[in-house]
C-alpha positions as CSV (number, residue, x, y, z in Angstrom):
1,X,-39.9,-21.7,-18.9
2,X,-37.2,-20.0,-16.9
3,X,-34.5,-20.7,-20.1
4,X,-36.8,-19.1,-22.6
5,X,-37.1,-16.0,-20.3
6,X,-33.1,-16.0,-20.0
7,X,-33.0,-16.6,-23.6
8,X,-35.2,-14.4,-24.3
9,X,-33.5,-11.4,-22.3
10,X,-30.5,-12.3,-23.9
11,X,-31.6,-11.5,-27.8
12,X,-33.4,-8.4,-26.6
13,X,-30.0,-7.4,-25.2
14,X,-28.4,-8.4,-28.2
15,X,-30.9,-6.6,-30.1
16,X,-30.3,-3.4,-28.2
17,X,-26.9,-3.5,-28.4
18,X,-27.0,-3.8,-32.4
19,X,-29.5,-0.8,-32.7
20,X,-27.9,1.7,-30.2
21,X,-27.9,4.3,-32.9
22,X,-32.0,3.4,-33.6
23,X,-32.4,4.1,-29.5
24,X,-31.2,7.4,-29.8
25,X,-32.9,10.7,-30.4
26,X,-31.6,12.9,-33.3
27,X,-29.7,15.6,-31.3
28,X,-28.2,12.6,-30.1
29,X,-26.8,11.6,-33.1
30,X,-26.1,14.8,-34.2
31,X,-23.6,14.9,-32.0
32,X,-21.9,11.4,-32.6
33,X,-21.6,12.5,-36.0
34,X,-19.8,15.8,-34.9
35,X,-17.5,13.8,-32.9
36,X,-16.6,11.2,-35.2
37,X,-16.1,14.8,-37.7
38,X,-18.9,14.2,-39.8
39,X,-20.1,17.9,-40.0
40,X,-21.9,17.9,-42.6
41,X,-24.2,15.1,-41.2
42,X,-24.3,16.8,-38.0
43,X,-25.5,20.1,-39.4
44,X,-28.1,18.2,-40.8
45,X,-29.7,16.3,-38.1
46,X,-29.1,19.3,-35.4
47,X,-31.1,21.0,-38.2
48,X,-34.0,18.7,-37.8
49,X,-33.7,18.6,-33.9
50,X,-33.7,22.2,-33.4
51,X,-37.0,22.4,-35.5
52,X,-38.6,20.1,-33.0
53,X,-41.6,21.5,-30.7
54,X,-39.9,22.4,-27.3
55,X,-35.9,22.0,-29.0
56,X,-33.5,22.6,-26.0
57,X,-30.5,25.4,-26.9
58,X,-28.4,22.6,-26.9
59,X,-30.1,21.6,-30.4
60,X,-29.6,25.8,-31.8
61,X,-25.7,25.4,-30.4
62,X,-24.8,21.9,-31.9
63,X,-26.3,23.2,-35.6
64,X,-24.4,26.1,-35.3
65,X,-21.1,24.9,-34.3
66,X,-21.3,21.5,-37.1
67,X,-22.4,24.7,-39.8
68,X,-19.5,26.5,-39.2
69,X,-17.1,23.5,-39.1
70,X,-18.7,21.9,-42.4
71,X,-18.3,25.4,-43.9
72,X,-15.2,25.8,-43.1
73,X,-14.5,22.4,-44.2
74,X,-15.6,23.8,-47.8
75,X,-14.0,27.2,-47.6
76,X,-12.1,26.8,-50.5
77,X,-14.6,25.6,-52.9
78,X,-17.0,28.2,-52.1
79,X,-17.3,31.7,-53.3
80,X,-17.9,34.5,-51.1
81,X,-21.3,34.6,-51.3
82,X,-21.9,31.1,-50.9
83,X,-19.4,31.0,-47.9
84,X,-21.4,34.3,-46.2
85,X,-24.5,31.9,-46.7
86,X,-24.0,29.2,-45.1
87,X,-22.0,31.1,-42.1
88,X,-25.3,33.2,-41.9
89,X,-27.2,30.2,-41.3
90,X,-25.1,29.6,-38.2
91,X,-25.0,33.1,-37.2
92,X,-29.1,32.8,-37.2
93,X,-28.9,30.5,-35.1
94,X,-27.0,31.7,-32.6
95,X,-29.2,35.0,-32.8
96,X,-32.5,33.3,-32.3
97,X,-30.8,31.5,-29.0
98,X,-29.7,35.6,-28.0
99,X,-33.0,36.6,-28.8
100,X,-35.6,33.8,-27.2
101,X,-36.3,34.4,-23.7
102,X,-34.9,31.7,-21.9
103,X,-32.9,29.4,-24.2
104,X,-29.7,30.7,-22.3
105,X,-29.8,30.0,-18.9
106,X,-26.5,32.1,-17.6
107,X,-25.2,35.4,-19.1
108,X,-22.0,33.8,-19.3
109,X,-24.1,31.8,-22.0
110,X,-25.4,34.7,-23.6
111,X,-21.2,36.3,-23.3
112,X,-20.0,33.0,-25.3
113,X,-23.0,33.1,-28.1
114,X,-22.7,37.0,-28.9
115,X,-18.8,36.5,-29.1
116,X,-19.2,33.9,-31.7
117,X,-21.6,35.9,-33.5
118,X,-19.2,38.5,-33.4
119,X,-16.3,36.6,-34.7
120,X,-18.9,35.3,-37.5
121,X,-19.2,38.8,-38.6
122,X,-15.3,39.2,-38.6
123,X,-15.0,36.2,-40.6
124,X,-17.9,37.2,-43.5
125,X,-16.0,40.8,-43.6
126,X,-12.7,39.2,-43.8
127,X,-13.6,36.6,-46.9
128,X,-15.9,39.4,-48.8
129,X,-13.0,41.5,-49.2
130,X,-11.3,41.5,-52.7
């Protein structure tokens, strides 16, 4: 009996190792995929975790900085009005962290998101321009 039990814990561990990723919750893997510089993918799924009931800022913060890297990634196949989309989805982002009541624990926080706002806005002027 005791062998089955060990053999038992065994494949469970072996079972948990091999479905790590399935374990984890989708900020989680959000931010894997921004690591391993899939942006794109990252965007995505911070997307979906954001839109969760009770989403930490974390979830707003992670979808806006994989945005701007996957646009950025793209900046040179898009045209300026695609490229001031898909920075304004960021951008919204960040604002709705400004703008909810306690999303942003510190004003340092708050200093951080409303500068990369503002360098958001520099960068839609900046690429609008003929």
């Amino acid at each position: 009996m005791r062998a089955i039990q060990i053999i038992s814990l065994g494949l469970a561990a072996s079972f948990s190792a091999a479905n790590a990723h399935a374990d984890l919750d989708t900020l989680s893997l959000a931010r894997i995929a921004a690591v391993e510089g899939r942006h794109a993918e990252c965007a995505e799924l911070a997307d979906k975790a954001r839109r969760q009931p009770n989403a930490v800022w974390h979830a707003h913060h992670v979808y806006a900085t994989c945005q701007i890297f996957a646009t950025e990634a793209r900046r040179g196949t898009l045209t300026g009005a695609e490229y001031s989309k898909a920075i304004n989805k960021a951008r919204e982002a960040l604002q709705l962290l400004v703008r909810t009541p306690g999303l942003l624990a510190t004003e340092e926080q708050r200093a951080s998101v409303e500068f990369v706002m503002e360098e958001l806005d520099k960068r839609i002027e900046a690429f609008e321009k003929p």
